[in-house]
PDB file of N, CA, C and O in Angstrom:
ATOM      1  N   UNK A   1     106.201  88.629 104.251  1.00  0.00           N
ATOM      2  CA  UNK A   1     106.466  87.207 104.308  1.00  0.00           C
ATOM      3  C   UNK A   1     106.715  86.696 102.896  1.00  0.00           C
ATOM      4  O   UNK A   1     106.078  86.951 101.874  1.00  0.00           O
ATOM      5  N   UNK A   2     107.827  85.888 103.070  1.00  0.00           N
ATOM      6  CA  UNK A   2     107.716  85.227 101.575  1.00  0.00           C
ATOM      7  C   UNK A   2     106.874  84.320 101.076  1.00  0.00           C
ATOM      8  O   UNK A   2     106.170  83.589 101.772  1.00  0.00           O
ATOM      9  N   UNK A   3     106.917  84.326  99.473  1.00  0.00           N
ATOM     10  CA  UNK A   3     104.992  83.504  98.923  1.00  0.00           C
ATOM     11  C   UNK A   3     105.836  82.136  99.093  1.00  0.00           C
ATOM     12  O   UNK A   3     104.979  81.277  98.886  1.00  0.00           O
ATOM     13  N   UNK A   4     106.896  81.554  99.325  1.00  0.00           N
ATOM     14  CA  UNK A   4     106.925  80.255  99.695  1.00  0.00           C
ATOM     15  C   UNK A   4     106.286  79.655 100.778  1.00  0.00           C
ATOM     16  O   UNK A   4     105.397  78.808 100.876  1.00  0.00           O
ATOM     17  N   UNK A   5     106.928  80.275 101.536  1.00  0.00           N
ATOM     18  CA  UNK A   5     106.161  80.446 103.600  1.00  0.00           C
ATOM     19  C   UNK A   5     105.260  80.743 103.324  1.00  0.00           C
ATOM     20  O   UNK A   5     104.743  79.637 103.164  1.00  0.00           O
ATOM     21  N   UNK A   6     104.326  81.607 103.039  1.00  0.00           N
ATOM     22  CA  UNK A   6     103.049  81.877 102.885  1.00  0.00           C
ATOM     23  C   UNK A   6     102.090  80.902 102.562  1.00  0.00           C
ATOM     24  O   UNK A   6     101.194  80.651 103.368  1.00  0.00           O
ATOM     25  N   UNK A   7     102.201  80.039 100.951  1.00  0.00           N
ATOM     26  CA  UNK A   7     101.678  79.089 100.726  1.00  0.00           C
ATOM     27  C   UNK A   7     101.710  77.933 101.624  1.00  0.00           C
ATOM     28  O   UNK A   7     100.594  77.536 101.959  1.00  0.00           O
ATOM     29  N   UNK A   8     103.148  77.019 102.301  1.00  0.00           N
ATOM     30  CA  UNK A   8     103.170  76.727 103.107  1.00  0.00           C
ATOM     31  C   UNK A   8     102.516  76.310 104.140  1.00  0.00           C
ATOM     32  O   UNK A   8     102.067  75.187 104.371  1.00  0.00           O
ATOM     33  N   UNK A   9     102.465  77.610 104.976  1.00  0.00           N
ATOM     34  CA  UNK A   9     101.796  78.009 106.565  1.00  0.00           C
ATOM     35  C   UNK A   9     100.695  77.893 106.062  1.00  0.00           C
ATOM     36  O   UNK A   9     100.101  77.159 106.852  1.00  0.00           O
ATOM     37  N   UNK A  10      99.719  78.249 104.889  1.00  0.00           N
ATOM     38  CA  UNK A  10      98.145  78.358 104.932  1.00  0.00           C
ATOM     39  C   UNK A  10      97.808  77.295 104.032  1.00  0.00           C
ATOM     40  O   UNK A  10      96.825  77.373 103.296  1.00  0.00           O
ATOM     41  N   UNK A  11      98.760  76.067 104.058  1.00  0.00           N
ATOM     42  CA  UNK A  11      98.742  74.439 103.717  1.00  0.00           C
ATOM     43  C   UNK A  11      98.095  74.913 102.691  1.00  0.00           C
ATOM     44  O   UNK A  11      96.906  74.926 103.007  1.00  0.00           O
ATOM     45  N   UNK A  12      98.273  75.427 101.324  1.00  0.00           N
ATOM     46  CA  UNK A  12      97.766  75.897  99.872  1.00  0.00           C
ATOM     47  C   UNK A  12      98.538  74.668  99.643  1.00  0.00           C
ATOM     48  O   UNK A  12      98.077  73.542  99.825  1.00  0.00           O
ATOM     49  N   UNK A  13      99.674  74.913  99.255  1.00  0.00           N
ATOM     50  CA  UNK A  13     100.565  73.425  99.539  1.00  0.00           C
ATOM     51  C   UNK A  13     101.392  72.998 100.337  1.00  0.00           C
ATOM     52  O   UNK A  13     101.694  73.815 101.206  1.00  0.00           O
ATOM     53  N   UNK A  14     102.025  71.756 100.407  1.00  0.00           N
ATOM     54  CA  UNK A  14     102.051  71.116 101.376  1.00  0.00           C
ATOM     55  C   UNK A  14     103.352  71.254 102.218  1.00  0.00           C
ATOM     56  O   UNK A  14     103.562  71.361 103.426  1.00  0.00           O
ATOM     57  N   UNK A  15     104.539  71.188 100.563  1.00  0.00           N
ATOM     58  CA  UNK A  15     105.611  71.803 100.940  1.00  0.00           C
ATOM     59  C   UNK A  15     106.211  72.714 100.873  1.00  0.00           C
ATOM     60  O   UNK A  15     106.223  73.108  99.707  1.00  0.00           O
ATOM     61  N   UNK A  16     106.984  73.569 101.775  1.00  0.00           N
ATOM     62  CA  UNK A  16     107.700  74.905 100.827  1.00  0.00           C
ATOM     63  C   UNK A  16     108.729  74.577  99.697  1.00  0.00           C
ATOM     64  O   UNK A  16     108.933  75.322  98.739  1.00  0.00           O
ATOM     65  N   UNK A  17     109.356  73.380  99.912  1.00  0.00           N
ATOM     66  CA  UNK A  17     110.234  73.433  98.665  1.00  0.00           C
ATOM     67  C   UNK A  17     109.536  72.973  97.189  1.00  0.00           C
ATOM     68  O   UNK A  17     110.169  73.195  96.157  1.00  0.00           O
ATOM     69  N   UNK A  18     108.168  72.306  97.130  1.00  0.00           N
ATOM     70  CA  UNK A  18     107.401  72.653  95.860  1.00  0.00           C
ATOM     71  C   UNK A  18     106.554  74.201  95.974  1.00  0.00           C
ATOM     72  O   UNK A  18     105.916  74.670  95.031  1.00  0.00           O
ATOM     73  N   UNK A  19     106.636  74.585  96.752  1.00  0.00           N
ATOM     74  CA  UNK A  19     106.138  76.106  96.610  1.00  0.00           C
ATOM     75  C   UNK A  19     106.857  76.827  96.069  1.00  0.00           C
ATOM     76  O   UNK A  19     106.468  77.633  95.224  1.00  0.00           O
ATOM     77  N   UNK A  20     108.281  76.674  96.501  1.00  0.00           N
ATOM     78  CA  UNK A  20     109.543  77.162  95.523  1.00  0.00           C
ATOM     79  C   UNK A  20     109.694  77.133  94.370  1.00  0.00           C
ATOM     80  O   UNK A  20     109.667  78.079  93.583  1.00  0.00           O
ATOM     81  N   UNK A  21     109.968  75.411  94.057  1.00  0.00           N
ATOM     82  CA  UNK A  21     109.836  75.215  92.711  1.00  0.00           C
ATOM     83  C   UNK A  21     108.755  75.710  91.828  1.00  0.00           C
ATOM     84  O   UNK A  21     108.910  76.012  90.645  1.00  0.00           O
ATOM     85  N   UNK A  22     107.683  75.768  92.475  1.00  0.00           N
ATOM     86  CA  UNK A  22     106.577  76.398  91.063  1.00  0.00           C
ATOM     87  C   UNK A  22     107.014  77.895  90.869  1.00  0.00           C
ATOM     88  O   UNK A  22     107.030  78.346  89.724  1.00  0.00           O
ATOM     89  N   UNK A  23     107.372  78.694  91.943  1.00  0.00           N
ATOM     90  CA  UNK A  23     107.540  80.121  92.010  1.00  0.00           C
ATOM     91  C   UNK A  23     108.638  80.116  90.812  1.00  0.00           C
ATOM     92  O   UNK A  23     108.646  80.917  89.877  1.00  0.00           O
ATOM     93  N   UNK A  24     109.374  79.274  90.978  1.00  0.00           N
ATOM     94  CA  UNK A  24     110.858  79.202  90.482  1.00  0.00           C
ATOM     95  C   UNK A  24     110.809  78.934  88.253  1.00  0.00           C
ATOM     96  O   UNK A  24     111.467  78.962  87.213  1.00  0.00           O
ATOM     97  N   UNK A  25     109.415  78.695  88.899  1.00  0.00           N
ATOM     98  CA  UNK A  25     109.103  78.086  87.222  1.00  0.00           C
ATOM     99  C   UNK A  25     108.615  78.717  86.630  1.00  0.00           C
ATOM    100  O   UNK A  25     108.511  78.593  85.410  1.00  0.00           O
ATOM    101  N   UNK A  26     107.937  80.021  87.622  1.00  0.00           N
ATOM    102  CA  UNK A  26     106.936  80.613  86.879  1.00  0.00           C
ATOM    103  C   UNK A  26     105.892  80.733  86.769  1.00  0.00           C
ATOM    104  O   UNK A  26     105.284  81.604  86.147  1.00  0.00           O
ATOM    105  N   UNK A  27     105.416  79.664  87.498  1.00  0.00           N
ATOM    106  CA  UNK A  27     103.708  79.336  87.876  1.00  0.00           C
ATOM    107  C   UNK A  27     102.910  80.211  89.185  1.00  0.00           C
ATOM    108  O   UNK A  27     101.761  79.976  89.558  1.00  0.00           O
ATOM    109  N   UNK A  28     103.694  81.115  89.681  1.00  0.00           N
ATOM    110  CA  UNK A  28     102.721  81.806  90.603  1.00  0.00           C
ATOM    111  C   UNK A  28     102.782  83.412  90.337  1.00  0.00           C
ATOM    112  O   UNK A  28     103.887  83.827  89.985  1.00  0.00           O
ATOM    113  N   UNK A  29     101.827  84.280  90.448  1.00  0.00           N
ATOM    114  CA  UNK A  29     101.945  85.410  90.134  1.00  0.00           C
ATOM    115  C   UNK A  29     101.268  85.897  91.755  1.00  0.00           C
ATOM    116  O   UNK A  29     100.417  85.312  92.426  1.00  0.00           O
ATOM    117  N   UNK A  30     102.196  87.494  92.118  1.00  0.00           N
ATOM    118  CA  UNK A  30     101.758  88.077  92.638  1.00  0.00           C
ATOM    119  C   UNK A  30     101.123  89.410  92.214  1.00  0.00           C
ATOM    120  O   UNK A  30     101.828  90.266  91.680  1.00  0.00           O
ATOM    121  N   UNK A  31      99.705  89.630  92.452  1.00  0.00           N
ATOM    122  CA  UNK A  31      98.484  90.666  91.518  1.00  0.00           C
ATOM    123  C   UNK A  31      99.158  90.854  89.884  1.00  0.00           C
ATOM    124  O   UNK A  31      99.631  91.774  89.216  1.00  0.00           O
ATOM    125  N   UNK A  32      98.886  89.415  89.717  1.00  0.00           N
ATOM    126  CA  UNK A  32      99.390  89.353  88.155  1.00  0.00           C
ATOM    127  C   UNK A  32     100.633  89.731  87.977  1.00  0.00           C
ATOM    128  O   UNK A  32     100.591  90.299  86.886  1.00  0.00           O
ATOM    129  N   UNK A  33     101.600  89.772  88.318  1.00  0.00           N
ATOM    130  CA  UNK A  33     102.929  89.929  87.850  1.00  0.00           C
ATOM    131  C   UNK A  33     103.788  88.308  88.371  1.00  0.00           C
ATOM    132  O   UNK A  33     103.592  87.917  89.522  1.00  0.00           O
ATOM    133  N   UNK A  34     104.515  87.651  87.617  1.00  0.00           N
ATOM    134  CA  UNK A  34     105.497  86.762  88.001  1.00  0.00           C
ATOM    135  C   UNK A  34     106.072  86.528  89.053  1.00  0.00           C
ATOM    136  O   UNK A  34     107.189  87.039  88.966  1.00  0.00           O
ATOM    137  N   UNK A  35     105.945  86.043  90.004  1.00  0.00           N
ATOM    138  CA  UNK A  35     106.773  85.987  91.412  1.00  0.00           C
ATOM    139  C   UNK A  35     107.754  84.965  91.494  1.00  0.00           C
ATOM    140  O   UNK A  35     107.638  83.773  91.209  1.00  0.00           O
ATOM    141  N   UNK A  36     108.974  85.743  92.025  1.00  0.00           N
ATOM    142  CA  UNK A  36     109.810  84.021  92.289  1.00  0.00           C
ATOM    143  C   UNK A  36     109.822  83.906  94.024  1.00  0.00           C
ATOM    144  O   UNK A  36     109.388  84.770  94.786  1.00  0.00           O
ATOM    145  N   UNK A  37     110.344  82.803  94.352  1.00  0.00           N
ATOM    146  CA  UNK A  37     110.027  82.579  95.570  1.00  0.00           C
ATOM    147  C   UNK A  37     110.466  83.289  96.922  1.00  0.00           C
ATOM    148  O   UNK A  37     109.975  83.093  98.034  1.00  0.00           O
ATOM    149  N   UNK A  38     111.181  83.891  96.689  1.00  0.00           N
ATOM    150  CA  UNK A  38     111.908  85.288  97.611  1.00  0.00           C
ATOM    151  C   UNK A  38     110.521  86.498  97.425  1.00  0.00           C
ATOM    152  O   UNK A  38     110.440  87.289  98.365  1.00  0.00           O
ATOM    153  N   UNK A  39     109.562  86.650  96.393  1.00  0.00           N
ATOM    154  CA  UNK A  39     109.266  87.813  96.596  1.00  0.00           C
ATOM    155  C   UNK A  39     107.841  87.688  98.158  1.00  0.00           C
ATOM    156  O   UNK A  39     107.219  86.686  98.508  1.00  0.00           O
ATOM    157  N   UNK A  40     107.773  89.071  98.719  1.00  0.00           N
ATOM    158  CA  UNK A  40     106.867  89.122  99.215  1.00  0.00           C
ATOM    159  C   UNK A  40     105.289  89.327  99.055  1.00  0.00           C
ATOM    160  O   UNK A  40     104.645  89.873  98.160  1.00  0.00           O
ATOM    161  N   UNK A  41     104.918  88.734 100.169  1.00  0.00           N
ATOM    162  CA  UNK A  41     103.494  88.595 100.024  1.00  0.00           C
ATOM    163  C   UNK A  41     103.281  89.776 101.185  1.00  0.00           C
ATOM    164  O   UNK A  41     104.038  89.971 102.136  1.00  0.00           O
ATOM    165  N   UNK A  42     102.257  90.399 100.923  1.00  0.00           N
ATOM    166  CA  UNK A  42     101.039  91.230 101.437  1.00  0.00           C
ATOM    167  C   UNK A  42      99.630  91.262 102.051  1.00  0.00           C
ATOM    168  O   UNK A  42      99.224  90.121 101.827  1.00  0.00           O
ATOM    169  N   UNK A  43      98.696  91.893 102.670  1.00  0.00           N
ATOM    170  CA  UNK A  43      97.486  90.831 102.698  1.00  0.00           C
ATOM    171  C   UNK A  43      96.876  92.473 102.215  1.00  0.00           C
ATOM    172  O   UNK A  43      97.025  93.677 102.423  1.00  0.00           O
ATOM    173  N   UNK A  44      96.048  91.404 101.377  1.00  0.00           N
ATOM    174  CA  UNK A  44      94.588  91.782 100.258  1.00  0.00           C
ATOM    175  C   UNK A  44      95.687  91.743  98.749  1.00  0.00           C
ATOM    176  O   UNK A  44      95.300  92.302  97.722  1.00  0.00           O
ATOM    177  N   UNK A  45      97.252  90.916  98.807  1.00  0.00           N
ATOM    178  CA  UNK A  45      97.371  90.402  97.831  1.00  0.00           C
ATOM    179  C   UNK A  45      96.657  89.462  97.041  1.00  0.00           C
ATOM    180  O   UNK A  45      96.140  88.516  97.635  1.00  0.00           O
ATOM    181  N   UNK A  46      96.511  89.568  95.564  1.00  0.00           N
ATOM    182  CA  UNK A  46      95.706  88.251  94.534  1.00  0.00           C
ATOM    183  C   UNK A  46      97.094  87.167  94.281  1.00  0.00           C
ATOM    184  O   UNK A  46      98.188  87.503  93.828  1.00  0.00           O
ATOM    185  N   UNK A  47      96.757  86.070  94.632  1.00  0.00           N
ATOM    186  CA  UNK A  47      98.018  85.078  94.319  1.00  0.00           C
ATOM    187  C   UNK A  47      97.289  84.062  93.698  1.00  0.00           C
ATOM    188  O   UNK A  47      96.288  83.526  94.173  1.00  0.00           O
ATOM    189  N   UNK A  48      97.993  83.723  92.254  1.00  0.00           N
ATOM    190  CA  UNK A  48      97.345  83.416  91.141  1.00  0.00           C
ATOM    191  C   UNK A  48      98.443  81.849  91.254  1.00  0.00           C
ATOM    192  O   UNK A  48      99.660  82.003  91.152  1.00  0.00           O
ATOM    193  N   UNK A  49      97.863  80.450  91.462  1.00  0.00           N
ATOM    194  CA  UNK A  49      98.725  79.669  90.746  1.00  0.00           C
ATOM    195  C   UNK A  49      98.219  78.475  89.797  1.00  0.00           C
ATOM    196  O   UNK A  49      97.131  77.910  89.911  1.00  0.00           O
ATOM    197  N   UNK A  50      99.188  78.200  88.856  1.00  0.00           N
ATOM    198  CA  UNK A  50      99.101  77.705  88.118  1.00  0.00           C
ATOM    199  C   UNK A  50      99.116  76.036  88.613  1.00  0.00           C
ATOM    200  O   UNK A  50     100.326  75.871  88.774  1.00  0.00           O
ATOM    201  N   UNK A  51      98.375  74.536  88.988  1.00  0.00           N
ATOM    202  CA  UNK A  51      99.062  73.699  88.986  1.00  0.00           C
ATOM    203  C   UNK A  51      98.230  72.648  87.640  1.00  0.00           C
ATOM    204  O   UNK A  51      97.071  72.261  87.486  1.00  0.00           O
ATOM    205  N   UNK A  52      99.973  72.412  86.565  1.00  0.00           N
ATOM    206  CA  UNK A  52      99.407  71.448  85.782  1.00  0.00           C
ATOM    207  C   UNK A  52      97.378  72.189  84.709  1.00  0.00           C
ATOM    208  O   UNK A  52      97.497  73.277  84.144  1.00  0.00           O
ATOM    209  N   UNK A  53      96.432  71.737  84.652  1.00  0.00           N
ATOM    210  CA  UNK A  53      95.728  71.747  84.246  1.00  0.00           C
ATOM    211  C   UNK A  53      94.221  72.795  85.283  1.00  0.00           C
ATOM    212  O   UNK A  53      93.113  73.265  85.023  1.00  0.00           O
ATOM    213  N   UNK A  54      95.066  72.697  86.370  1.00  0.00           N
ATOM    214  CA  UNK A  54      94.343  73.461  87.363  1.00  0.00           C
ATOM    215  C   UNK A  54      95.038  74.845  87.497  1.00  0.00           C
ATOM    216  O   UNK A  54      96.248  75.050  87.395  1.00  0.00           O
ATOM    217  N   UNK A  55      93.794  76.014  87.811  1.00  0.00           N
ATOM    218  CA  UNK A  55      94.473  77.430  88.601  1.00  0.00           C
ATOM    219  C   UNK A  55      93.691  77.498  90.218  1.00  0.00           C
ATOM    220  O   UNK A  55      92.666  76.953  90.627  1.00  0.00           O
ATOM    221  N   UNK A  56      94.353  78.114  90.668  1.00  0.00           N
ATOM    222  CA  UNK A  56      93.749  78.587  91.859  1.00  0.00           C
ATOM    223  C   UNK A  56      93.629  80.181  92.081  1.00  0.00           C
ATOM    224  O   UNK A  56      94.546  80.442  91.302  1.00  0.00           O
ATOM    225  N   UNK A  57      93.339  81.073  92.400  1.00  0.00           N
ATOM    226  CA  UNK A  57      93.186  82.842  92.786  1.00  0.00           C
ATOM    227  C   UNK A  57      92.656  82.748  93.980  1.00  0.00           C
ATOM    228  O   UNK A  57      91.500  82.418  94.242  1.00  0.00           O
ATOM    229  N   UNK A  58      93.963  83.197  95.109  1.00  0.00           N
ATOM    230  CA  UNK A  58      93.398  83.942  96.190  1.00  0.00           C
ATOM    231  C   UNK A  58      93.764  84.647  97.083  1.00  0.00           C
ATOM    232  O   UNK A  58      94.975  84.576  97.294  1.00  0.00           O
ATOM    233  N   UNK A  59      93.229  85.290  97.687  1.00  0.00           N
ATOM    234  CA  UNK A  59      93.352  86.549  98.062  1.00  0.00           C
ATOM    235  C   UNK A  59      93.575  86.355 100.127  1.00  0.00           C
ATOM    236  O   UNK A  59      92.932  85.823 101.032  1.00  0.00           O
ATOM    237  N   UNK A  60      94.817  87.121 100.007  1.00  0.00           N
ATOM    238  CA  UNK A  60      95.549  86.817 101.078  1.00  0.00           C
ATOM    239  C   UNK A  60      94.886  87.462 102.245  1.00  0.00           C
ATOM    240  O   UNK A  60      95.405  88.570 102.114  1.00  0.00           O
ATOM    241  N   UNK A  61      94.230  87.564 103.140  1.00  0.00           N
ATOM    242  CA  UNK A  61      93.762  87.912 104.414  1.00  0.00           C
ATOM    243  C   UNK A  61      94.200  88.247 105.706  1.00  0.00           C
ATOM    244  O   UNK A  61      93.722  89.137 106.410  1.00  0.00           O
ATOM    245  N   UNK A  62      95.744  87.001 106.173  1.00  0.00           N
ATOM    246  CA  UNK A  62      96.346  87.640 106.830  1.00  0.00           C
ATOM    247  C   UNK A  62      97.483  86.756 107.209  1.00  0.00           C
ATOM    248  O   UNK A  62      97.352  85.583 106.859  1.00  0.00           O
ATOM    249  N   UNK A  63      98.802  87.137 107.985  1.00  0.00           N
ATOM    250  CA  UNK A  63      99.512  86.566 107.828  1.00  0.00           C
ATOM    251  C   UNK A  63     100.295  86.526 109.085  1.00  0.00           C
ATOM    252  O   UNK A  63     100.255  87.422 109.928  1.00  0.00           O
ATOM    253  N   UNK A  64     100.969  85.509 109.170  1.00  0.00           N
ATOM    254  CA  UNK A  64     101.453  84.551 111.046  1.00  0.00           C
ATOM    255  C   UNK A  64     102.437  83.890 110.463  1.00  0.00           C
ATOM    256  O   UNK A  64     102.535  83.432 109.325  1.00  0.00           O
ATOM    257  N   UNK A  65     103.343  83.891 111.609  1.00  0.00           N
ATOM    258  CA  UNK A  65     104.517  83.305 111.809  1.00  0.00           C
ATOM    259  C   UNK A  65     104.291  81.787 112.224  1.00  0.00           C
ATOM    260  O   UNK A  65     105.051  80.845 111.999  1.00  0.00           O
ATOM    261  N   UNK A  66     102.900  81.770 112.972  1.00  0.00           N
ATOM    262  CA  UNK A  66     102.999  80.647 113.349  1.00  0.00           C
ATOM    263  C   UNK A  66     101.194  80.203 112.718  1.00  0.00           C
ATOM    264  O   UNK A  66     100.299  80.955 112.332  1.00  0.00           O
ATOM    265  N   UNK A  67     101.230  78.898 112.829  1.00  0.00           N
ATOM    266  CA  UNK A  67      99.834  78.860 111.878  1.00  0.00           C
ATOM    267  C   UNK A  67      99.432  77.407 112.866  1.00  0.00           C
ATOM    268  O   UNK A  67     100.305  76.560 113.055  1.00  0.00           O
ATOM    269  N   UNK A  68      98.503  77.298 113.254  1.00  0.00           N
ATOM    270  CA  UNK A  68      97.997  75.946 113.579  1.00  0.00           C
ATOM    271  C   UNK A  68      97.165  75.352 112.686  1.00  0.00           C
ATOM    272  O   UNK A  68      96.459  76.143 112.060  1.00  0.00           O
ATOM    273  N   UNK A  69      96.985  73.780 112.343  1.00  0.00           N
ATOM    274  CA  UNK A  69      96.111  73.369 111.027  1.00  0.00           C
ATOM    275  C   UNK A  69      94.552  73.810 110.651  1.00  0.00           C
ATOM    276  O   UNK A  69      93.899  73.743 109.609  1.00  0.00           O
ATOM    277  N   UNK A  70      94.323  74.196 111.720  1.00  0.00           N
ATOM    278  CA  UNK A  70      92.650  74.423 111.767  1.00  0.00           C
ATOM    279  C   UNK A  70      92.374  75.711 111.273  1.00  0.00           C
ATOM    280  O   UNK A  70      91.312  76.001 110.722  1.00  0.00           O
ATOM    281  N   UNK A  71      93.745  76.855 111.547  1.00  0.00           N
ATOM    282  CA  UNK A  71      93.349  78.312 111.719  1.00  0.00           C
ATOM    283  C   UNK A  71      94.172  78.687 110.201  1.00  0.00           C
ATOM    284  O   UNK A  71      94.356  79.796 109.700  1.00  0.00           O
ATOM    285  N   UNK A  72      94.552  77.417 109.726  1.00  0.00           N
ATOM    286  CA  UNK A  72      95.599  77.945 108.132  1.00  0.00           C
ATOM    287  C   UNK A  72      94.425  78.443 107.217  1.00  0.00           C
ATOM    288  O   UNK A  72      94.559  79.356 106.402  1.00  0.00           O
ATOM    289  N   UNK A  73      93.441  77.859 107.400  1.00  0.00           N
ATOM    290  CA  UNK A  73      92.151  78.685 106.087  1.00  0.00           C
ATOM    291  C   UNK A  73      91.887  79.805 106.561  1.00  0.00           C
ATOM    292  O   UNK A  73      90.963  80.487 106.119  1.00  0.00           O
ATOM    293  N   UNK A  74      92.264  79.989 107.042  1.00  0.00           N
ATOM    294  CA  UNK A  74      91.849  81.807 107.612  1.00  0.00           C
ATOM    295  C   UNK A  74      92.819  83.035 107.529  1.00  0.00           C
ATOM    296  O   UNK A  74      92.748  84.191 107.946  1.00  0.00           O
ATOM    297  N   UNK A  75      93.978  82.153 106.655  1.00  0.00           N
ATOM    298  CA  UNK A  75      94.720  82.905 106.089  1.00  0.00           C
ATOM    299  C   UNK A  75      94.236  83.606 105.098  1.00  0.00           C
ATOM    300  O   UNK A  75      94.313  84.831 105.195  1.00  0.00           O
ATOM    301  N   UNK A  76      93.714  83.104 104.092  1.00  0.00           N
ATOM    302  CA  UNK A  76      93.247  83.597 102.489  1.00  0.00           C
ATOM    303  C   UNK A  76      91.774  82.877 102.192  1.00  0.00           C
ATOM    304  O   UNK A  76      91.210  82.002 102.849  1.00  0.00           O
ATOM    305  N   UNK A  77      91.403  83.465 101.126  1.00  0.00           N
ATOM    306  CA  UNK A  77      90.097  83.869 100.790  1.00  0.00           C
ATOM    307  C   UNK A  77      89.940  82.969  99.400  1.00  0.00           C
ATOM    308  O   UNK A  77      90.439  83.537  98.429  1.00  0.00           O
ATOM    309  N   UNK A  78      89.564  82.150  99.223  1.00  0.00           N
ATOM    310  CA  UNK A  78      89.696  81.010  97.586  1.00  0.00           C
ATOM    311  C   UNK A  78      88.917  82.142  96.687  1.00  0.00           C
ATOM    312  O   UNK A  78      87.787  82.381  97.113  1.00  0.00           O
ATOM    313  N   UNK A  79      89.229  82.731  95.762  1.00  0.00           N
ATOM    314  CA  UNK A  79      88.462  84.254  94.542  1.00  0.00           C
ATOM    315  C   UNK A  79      87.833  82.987  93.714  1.00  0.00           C
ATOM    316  O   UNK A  79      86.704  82.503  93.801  1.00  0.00           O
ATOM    317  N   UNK A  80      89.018  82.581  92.821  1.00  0.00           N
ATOM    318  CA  UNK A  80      87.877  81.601  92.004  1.00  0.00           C
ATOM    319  C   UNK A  80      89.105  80.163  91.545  1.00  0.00           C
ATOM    320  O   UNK A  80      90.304  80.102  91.816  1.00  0.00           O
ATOM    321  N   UNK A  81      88.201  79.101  90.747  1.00  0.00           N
ATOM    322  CA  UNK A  81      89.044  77.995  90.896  1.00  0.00           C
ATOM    323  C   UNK A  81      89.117  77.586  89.552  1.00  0.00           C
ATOM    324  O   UNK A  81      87.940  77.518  89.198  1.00  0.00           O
ATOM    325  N   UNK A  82      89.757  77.310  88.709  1.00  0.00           N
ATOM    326  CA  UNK A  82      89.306  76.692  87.465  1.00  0.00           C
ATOM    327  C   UNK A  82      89.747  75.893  86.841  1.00  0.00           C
ATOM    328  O   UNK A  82      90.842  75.626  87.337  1.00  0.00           O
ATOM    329  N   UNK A  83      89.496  75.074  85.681  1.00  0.00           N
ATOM    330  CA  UNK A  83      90.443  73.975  84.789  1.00  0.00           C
ATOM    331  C   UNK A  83      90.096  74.110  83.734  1.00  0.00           C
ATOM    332  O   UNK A  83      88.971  74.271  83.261  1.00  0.00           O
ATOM    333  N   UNK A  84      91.681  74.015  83.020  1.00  0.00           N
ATOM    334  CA  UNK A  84      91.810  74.240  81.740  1.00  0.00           C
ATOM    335  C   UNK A  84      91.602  73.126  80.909  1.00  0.00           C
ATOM    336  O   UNK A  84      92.434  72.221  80.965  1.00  0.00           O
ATOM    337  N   UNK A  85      90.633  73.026  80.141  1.00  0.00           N
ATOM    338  CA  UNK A  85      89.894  71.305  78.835  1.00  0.00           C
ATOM    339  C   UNK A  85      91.744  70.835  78.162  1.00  0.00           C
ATOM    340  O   UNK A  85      92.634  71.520  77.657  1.00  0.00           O
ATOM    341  N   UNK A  86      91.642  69.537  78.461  1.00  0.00           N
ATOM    342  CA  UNK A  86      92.279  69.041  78.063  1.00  0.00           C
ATOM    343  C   UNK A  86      92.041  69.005  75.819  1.00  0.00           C
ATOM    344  O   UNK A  86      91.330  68.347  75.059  1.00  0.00           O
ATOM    345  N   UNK A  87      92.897  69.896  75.664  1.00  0.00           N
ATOM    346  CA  UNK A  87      92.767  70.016  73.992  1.00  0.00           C
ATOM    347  C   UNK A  87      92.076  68.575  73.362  1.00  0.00           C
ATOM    348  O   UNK A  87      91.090  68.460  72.634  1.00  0.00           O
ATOM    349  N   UNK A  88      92.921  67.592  73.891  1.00  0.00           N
ATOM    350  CA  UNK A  88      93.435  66.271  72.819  1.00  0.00           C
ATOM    351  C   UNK A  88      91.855  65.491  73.332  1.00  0.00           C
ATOM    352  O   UNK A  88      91.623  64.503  72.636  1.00  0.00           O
ATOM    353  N   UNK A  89      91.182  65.665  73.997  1.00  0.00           N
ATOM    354  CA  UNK A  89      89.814  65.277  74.301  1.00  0.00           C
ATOM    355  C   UNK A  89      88.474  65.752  73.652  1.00  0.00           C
ATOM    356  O   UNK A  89      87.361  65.303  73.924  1.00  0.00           O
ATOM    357  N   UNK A  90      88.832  66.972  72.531  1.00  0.00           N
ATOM    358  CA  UNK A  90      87.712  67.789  72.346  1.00  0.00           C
ATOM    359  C   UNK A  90      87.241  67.253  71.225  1.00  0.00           C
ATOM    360  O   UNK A  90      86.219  67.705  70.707  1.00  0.00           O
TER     361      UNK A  90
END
């Protein structure tokens, strides 16, 4: 499945065409390597993204064509969450 659809379907975000665009920018890695939005996803893939001042890491579990809202967290696994200190505050 592609990591656009992927993110998508398991409402990581909201739309696929900003799922695109970040892929497209550079901001998502698949098990640490660069992904653009065509590449595929796997499950017990690490999908690393970047948004703005926030990251997210997580780890893909399983994957559907079709997703209902309740059953989209049961796609992937949240690894860890973090934010980067705003420099100009320190």
């Amino acid at each position: 499945m592609r990591i656009d659809k992927f993110l998508k379907l398991s409402r990581i975000i909201k739309r696929r065409a900003v799922a695109k665009d970040l892929a497209d920018q550079g901001r998502i890695e698949i098990n640490d390597k660069r992904a653009k939005s065509a590449a595929n996803v796997s499950t017990n893939d690490l999908i690393t993204i970047h948004f703005g001042n926030k990251t997210i890491v997580v780890k893909v579990l399983k994957l559907a064509e079709i997703v209902k809202k309740d059953e989209a967290a049961e796609m992937y696994e949240l690894v860890s969450e973090s934010y980067e200190q705003d420099k100009e505050n320190e």
